[in-house]
C-alpha positions as CSV (number, residue, x, y, z in Angstrom):
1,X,43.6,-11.1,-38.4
2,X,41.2,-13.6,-40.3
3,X,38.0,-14.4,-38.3
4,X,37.3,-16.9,-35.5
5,X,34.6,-19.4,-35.4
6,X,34.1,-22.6,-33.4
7,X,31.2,-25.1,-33.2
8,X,30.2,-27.6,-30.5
9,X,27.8,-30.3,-30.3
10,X,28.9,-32.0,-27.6
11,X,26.5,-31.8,-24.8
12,X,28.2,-29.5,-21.6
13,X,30.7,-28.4,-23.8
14,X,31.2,-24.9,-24.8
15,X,31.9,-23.7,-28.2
16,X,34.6,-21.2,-27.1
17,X,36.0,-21.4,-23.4
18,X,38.3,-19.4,-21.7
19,X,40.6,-19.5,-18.9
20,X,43.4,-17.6,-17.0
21,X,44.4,-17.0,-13.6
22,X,45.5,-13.3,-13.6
23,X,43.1,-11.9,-16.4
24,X,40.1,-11.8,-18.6
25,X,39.4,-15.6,-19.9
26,X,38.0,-14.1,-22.8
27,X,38.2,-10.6,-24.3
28,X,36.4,-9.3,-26.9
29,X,36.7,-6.1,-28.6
30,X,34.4,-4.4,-31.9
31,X,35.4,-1.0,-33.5
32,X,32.1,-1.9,-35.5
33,X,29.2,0.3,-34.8
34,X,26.0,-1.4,-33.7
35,X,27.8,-5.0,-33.0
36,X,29.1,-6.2,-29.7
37,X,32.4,-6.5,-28.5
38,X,31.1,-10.3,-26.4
39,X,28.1,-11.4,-27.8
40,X,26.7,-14.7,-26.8
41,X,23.6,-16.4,-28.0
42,X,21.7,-19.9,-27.3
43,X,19.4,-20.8,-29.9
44,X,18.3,-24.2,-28.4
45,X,14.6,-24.1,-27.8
46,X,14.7,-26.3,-24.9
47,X,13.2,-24.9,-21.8
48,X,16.1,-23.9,-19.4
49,X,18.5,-25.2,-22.2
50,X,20.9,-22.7,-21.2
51,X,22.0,-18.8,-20.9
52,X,23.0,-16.6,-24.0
53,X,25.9,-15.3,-21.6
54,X,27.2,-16.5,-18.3
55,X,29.5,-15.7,-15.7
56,X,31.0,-16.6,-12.6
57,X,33.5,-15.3,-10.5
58,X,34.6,-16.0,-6.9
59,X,35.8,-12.7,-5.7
60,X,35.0,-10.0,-8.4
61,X,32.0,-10.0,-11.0
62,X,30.2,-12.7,-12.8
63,X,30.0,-10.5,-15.6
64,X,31.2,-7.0,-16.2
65,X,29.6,-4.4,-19.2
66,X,31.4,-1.3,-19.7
67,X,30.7,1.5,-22.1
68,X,31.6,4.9,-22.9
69,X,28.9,5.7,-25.7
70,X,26.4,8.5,-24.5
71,X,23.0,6.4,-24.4
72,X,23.9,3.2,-24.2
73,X,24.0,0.9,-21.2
74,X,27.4,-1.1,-19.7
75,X,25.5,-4.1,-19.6
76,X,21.9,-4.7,-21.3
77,X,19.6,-7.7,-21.0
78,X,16.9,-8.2,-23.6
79,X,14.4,-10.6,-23.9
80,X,12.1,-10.3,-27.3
81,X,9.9,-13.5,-26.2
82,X,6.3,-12.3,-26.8
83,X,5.0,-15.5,-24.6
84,X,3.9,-14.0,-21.4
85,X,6.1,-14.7,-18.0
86,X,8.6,-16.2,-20.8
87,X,12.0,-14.8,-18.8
88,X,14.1,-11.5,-17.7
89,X,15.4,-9.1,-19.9
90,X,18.1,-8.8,-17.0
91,X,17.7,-11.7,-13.9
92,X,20.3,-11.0,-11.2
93,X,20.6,-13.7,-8.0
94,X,23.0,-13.1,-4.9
95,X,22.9,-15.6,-1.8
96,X,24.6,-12.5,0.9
97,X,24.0,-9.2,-1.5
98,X,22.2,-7.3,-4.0
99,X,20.7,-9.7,-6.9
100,X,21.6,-6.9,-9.0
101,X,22.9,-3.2,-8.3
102,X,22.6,0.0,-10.1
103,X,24.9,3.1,-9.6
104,X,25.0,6.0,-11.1
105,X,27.3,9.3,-10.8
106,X,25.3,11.5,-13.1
107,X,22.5,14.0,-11.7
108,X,19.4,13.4,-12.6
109,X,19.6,9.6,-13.5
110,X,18.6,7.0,-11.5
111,X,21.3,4.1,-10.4
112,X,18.0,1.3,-11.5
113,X,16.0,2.3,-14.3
114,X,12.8,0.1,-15.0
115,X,10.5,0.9,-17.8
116,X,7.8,-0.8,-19.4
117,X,6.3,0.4,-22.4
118,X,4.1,-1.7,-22.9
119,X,0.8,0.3,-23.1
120,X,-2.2,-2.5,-22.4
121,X,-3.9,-1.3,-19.2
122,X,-2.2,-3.3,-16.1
123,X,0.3,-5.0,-18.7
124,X,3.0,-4.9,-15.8
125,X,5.6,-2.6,-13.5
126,X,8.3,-0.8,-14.4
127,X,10.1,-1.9,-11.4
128,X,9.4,-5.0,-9.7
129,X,10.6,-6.1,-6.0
130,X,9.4,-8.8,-4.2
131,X,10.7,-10.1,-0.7
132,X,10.0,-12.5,1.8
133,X,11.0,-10.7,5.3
134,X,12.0,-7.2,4.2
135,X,11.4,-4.6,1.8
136,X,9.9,-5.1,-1.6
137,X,11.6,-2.4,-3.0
138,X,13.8,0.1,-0.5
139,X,15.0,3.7,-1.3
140,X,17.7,6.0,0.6
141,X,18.4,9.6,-0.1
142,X,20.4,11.9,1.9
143,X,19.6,14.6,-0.4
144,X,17.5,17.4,1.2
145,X,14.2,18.0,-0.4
146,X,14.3,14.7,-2.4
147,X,12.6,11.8,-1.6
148,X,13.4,8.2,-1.5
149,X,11.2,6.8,-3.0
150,X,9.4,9.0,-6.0
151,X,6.3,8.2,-7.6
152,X,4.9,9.8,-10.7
153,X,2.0,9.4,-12.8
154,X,1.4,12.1,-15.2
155,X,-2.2,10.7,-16.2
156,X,-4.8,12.4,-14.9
157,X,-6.8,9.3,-13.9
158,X,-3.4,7.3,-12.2
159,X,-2.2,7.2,-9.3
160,X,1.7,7.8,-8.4
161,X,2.3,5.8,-5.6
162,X,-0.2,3.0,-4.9
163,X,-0.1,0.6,-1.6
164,X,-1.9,-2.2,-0.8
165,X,-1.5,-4.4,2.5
166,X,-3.6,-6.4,4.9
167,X,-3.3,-4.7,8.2
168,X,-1.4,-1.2,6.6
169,X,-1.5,0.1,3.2
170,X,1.4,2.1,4.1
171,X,3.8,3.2,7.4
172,X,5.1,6.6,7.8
173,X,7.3,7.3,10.7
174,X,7.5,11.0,11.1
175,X,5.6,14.3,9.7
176,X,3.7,14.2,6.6
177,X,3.1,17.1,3.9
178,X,0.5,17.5,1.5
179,X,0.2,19.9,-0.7
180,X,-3.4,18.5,-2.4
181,X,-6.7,17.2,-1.2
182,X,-6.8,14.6,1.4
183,X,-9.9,12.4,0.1
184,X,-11.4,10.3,2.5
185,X,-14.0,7.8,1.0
186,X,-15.3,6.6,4.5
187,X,-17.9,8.4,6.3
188,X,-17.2,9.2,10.4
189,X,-14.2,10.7,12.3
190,X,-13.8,8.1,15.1
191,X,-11.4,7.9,18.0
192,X,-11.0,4.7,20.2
193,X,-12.0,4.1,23.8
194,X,-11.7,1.5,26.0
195,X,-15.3,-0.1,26.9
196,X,-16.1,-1.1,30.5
197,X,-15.9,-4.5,32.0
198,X,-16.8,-7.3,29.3
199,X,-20.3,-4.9,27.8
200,X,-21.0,-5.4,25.0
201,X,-20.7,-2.9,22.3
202,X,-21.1,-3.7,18.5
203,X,-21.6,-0.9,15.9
204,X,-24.8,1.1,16.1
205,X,-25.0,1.1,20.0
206,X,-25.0,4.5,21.7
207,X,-22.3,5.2,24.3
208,X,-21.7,7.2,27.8
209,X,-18.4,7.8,29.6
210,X,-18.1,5.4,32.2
211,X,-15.0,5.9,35.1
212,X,-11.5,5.8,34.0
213,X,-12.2,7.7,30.8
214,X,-13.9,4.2,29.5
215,X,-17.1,4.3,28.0
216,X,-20.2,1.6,28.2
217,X,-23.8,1.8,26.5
218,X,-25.9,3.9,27.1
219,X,-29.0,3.0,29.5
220,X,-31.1,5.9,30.7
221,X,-33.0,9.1,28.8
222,X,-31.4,12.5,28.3
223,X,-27.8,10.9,29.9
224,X,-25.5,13.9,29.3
225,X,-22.6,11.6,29.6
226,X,-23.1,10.8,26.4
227,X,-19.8,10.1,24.7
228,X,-20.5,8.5,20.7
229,X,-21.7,5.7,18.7
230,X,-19.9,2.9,17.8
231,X,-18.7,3.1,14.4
232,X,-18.9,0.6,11.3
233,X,-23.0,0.0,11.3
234,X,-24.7,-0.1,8.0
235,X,-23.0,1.1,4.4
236,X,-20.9,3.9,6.5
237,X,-17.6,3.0,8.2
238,X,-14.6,5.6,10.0
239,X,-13.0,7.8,7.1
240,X,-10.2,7.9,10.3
241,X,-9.4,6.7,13.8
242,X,-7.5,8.6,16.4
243,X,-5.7,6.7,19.3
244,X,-5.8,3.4,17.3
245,X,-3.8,0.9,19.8
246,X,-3.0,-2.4,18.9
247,X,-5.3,-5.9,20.2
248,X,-5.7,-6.9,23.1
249,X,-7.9,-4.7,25.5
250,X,-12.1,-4.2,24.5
251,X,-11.5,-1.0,22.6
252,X,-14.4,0.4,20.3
253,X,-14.3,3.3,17.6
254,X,-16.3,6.0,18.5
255,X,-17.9,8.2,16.0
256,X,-17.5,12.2,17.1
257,X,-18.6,13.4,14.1
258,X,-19.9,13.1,10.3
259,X,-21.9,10.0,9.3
260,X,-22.9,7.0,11.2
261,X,-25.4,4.5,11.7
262,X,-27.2,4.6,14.9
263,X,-29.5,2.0,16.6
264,X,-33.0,4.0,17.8
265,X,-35.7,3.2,19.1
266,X,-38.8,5.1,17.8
267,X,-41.4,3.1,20.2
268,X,-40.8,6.6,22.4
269,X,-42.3,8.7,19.7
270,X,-41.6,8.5,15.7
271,X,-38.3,10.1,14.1
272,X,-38.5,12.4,11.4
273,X,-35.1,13.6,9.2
274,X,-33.7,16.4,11.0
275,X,-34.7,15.7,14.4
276,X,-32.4,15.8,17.2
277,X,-31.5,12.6,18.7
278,X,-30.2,11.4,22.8
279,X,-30.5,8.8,24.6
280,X,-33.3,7.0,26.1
281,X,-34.0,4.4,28.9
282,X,-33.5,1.1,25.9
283,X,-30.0,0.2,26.3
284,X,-27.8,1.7,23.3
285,X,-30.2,2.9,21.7
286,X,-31.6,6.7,21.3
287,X,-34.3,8.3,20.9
288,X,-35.8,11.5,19.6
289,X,-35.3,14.6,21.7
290,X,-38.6,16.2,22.6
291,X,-37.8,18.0,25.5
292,X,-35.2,20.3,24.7
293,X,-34.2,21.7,28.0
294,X,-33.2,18.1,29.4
295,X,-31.7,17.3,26.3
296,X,-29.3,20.2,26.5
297,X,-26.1,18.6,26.7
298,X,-27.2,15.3,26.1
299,X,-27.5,15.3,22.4
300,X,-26.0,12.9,20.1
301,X,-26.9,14.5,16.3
302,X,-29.5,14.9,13.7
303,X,-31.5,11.7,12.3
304,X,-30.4,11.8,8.5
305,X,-33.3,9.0,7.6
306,X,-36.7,8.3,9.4
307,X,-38.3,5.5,11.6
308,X,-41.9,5.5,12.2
309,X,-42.2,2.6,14.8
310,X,-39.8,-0.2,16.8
311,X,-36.2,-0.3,16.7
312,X,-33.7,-0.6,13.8
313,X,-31.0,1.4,12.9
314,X,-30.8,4.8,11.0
315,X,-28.0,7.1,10.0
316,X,-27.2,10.1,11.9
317,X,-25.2,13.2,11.5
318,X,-23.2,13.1,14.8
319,X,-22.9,16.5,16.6
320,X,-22.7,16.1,20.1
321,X,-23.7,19.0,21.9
């Protein structure tokens, strides 16, 4: 059969079109290796000019790729424009389902593969999901012992699954396992408590169990109702916070141990590093411990910085004892 060619240049008007009701419009077929059996290109340089392929269907696929050649893809989309955000190697768009779907029947392969090889340091993802009201990017398995969603990063210095949100980074609802290190770069252990009344309690201020399990500052010398300090003064903030609740009530993170900033007041007697702190009769703020039998029970921790005179704030190493 001698070979086919058509030319257009009337505007809307295709070079080759295509119709029937029970069957492919068009059909093409290579036996050549390396060439296409549809290929469909658009040379016009006109921004939006139009697609190298398209298709439409009202009750089966727009377009369909099929292949039986180990390594090679049913249908692949490639865009060779070097101009950056230029367009798609493969753009799929659905009003009611999936803008594009992958499946896959092999082990071990993935039913959406996204790679980018492009090796400039943040040059872009691999995979890329964005969403308005749901997920981003969603994974099921209900394989045992397989997860997901899998991240890897074989470089020493990357990170394999990285989040980033404004009130979570991340949600996990049920059990976690980690084999490695958990790295905290915060200082404190905190836990929330609900703060009397309408006192006030900002970071710093030393606090002492109130009724109700609520806690208030602290107003007297060697209370042994001491309960915390608020966390977040200074450079140190809570590496974690146990019985976060959501807004609403006059709850305050309460350093029980590691690093915090405290308010003092050293107009009782100058603090050294090392000394043990409790309270004292200024409101929220301690003091150095110099008698030891009333301040059994009533300590708060060890001053990790010094004050010679007034008040102001230092950090402490929180032990209460």
């Amino acid at each position: 059969m001698a070979p086919f060619a058509a030319d257009s240049t009337s505007p809307g008007v295709p070079a080759v079109r295509g119709e029937n009701t029970n069957g492919e419009g068009v059909r093409g077929m290579s036996h050549s290796a390396g060439h296409g059996g549809v290929v469909g290109t658009n040379d016009n340089p006109t921004p939006s000019a139009g697609q190298g392929v398209y298709g439409e269907s009202v009750n089966g696929e727009g377009v369909r790729g099929v292949s039986h050649a180990a390594g090679h893809g049913g249908v692949v989309g490639t865009n060779d424009n070097s101009t950056p955000g230029a367009g798609q190697g493969v753009y799929g768009e659905s009003v009611n389902g999936e803008g594009v779907r992958g499946v896959s029947h092999a082990a071990g392969h993935g039913g959406v593969v996204g790679t980018n090889d492009n090796s400039t340091p943040g040059a872009g993802p691999g995979l890329y999901g964005e969403s308005l009201n749901g997920e981003g990017v969603r994974g099921v398995s209900h394989s045992a012992a397989h997860g997901a969603v899998v991240g890897t990063n074989d470089n020493p210095a990357g990170i394999g699954i990285y989040g980033k949100g404004g009130r979570l980074a991340g949600q996990f609802i049920g059990s976690i396992e980690v084999t490695g290190d958990v790295v905290l770069t915060n200082a404190d252990c905190a836990e929330e408590f609900e703060v009397a009344g309408l006192e006030a309690a900002d970071p710093g201020t030393v606090m002492v169990l109130g009724k109700g399990g609520s806690v208030l500052p602290s107003s007297s010398a060697y209370d042994s109702r001491v309960a915390g300090i608020v966390s977040g003064a200074g450079s140190y903030k809570p590496g974690i916070v146990l019985d976060k609740q959501p807004g609403g009530r006059n709850r305050r993170p309460l350093a029980l141990m590691g690093k915090v900033f405290c308010k003092v007041d050293a107009s009782y007697g100058p603090i050294e590093v090392g000394d043990l702190l409790t309270t004292s009769d200024t409101p929220g703020h301690a003091m150095k411990a110099f008698d030891h039998r009333k301040a059994f029970g009533a300590v708060i921790g060890k001053a990790l910085g010094p004050i010679t005179s007034g008040q102001g704030l230092v950090p402490v190493l929180v032990a209460l004892r």
